[in-house]
C-alpha positions, 0 to 999 in steps of 0.5 A, a space after each residue: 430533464 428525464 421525466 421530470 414534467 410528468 412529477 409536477 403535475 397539479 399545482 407544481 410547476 416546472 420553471 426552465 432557467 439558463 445553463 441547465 438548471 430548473 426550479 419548481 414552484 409554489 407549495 415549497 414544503 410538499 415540493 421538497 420531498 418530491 425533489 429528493 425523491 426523484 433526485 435520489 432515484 436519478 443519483 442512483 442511476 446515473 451511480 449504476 448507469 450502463 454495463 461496464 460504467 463501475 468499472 470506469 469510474 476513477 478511484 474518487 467515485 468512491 465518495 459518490 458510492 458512499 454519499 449515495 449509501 447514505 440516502 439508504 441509510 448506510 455507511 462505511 463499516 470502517 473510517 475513510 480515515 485511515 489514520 484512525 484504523 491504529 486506534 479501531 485496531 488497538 481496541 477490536 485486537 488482542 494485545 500480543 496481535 496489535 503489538 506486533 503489527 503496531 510496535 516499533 522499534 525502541 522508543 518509537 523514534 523512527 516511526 515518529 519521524 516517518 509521520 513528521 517528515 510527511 507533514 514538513 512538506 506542504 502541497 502547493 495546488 495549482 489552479 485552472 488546469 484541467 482535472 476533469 480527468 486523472 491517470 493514475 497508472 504508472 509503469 513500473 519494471 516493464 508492467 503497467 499498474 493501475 495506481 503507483 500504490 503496492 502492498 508492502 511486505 508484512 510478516 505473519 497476516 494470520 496474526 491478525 485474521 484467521 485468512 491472513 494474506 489469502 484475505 490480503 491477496 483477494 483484496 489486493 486483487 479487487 483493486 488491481 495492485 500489486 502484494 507484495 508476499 513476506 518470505 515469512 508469510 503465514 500463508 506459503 507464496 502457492 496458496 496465496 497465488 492461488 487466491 491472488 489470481 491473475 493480480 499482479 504480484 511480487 516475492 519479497 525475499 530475507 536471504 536465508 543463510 542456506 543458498 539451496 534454500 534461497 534458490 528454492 524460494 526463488 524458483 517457487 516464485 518464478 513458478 507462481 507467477 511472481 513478477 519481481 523480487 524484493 530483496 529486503 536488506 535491513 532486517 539481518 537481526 530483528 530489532 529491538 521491539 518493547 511491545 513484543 518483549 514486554 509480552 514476550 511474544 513472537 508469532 515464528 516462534 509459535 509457528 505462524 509465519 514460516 510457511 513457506 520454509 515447512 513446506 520447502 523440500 530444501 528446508 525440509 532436507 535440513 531437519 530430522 527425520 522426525 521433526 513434524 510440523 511447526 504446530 505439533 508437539 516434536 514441531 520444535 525441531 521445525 521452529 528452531 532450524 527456521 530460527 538458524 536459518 531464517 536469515 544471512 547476518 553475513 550476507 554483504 554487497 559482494 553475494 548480491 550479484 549471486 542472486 542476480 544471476 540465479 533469476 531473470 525477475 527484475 529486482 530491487 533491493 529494499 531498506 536502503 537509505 543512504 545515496 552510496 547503498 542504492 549505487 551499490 545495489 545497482 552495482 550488484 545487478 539490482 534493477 531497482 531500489 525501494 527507500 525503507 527503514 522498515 516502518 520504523 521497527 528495526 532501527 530506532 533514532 534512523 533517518 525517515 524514509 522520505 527524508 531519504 528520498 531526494 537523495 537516494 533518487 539524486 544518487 541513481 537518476 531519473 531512470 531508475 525504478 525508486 520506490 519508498 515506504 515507512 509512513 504512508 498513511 494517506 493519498 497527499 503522502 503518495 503525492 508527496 512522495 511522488 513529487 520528491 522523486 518515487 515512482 511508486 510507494 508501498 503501504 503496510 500497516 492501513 491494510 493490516 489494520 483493515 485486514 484484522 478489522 473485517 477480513 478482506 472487506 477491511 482490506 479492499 476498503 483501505 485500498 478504495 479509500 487511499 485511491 480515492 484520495 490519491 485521485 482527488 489529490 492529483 485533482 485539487 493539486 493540478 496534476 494530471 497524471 501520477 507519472 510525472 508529478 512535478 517536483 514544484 507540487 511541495 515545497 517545505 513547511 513556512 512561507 513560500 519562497 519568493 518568485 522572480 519574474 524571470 520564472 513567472 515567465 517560465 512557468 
């Protein structure tokens, strides 16, 4: 009872009862104030408890942290509804910035699917299973991570936040998962190392149409630390985007997002001699190379195994939705595949990306890294995308939104958040463990499928 008898001196008393719990008597109304007093100080050390205890603590005692805010009156700078951070973004950014990172392709249609494909699938917890703990670490191309959770490749950060992807690195960092770095990056793959730290990271790379320079980028992500490379495959032509046409905006164009390509001396060897830098006033010679050679239309499944060869990183191909394409991928040497229709903004009307799923993994086996992004808005959609056959999914938008709402605290409070709720996913669902979940945690929307009692048997 920690001290509590010497708080119910006079006319309080303390009354012991069965399986720990106590009551204090008489004069209810002056004993409630008392109760909360010393509830609250007792709540708040065991939040701070022994050196060492935050850092053990699973991603749901984010929940604790906030409740107990609020006894000091504080609270969440942004929602822990994720799916509201569109709207907060929409209002707080300019209209050119939001319509980058927000538009979709054509009508939308791609990006309306991703969403209705998440919610055609239902959660079917079980119950009397032991979730008194989680785990929520997966192993992913030889490395360990602490959550099967990256942060996808998203081009031009500063578009939204004058730190760009340094603020994303460092928040990334705070929560221990893997950023995954946009070739067109505003911030060059060094200096967002440098902010990344010992965070893990990975290089997402568009094949540009000159080889030296695609072999350059590859060897300065090998140098900084890198860990795995994203070959991203959807993308040879951008899409048809109505939001940045109707403002008739693109951020490359303006110099933000082709960091990496000013200051490689392969891209550099292709300029003349006095082109300045993409935001001087000679810096259209810079802007209109990077425009030439940016990506590779050309690029087919038989220039794969050239990439494969240059570097000993593991690799996935990325953007892929039918079955034939990821056996194709790991044909041409990739050790991986992430299921993807690029958030919706190249093609409109394609396939939703966890439509795809079940048969991209049905088509590579069960010992092949599969990953998938393109709608991942909360932890239920990782656990549902967990349990059709991902081994991890990767996360755009949220943490972009985040980002332009305030910086890198915006982005390490989507991260805490979609942790927080992937923990008690697993937790309410009766899953144990984020490696692992059982394909029967979902079924499709409507009633469940009747259940014989040859498999009561077996379950």
């Amino acid at each position: 009872m920690r001290d509590w008898a010497r708080h119910t001196t006079g006319p309080y008393g303390l009354e012991l009862l069965e399986g720990g719990h106590f009551a204090l008597t008489e004069r209810g109304e002056a004993v409630a104030p008392l109760l909360a007093r010393y509830l609250r100080r007792d709540l708040e050390g065991a939040a701070e408890g022994s050196p060492g205890a935050a850092a053990d603590a699973p991603p749901s005692a984010l929940i604790r942290d906030i409740l107990l805010g609020g006894l000091r009156g504080r609270r969440p700078a942004l929602s822990t509804d994720l799916t509201t951070l569109e709207d907060a973004a929409r209002e707080a950014l300019e209209p050119h910035a939001y319509g980058y990172v927000a538009g979709n392709a054509g009508t939308g249609g791609t990006g309306r699917a991703n969403r209705a494909a998440f919610d055609r699938w239902q959660l079917v917890p079980r119950m009397l299973r032991d979730s008194s703990t989680r785990d929520l670490t997966v192993r992913l191309l030889g490395q360990r991570l602490p959550a099967p959770v990256l942060l996808a490749p998203i081009a031009a950060q500063e578009v939204v936040h004058p730190e760009g992807e340094l603020a994303t690195a460092r928040g990334a960092a705070e929560a221990g998962l893997p950023l995954v770095l946009s070739t067109f990056a505003s911030r060059s793959l060094e200096e967002v190392a440098r902010a990344a730290g010992d965070a893990p990271r990975w290089f997402q790379l568009y094949f540009p149409a000159d080889r030296a320079l695609a072999e350059s980028l590859v060897r300065r992500a090998e140098s900084s630390g890198y860990s795995a490379l994203v070959l991203t495959v959807d993308a040879p032509h951008f899409g048809y985007r109505p939001a940045d046409l109707d403002a008739a905006y693109s951020p490359f164009l303006r110099g933000t997002g082709i960091a990496n390509f000013t200051g490689d001396p392969a891209f550099r060897a292709g300029l003349p001699e006095d082109a300045g830098d993409a935001g001087d006033a000679d810096g259209l010679a810079v802007v209109g190379h990077w425009a030439r050679i940016c990506t590779d239309a050309s690029f087919t499944w038989d220039d794969l195994p050239w990439l494969r060869r240059l570097t000993d990183l593991p690799l996935l191909v990325k953007g892929l939705l039918h079955p034939d394409d990821a056996r194709r991928a790991l044909a041409g040497g990739a050790d991986g595949v992430v299921v993807s229709n690029h958030g919706g903004r190249q093609l409109d009307g394609s396939v939703a990306a966890l439509d795809a799923l079940p048969a991209v993994r049905a088509a590579v086996g069960d010992g092949v890294p599969v990953l998938m992004d393109s709608g991942v808005r909360s932890g239920t959609d990782v656990l549902k995308a967990l349990a059709l056959g991902a081994d991890a999914v990767l996360c755009g938008r949220p943490y972009v939104y985040g980002l332009g709402l305030d910086g890198q605290r915006g982005v390490s409070h989507v991260l805490r958040a979609l942790l927080a709720d992937l923990d008690l996913a697993l937790a309410l669902a009766g899953c144990p463990s984020a490696a692992g979940v059982p394909a029967g945690t979902i079924t499709p929307s409507g009633p469940l499928p009747t259940v014989s009692e040859q498999d009561r048997t077996q379950r």
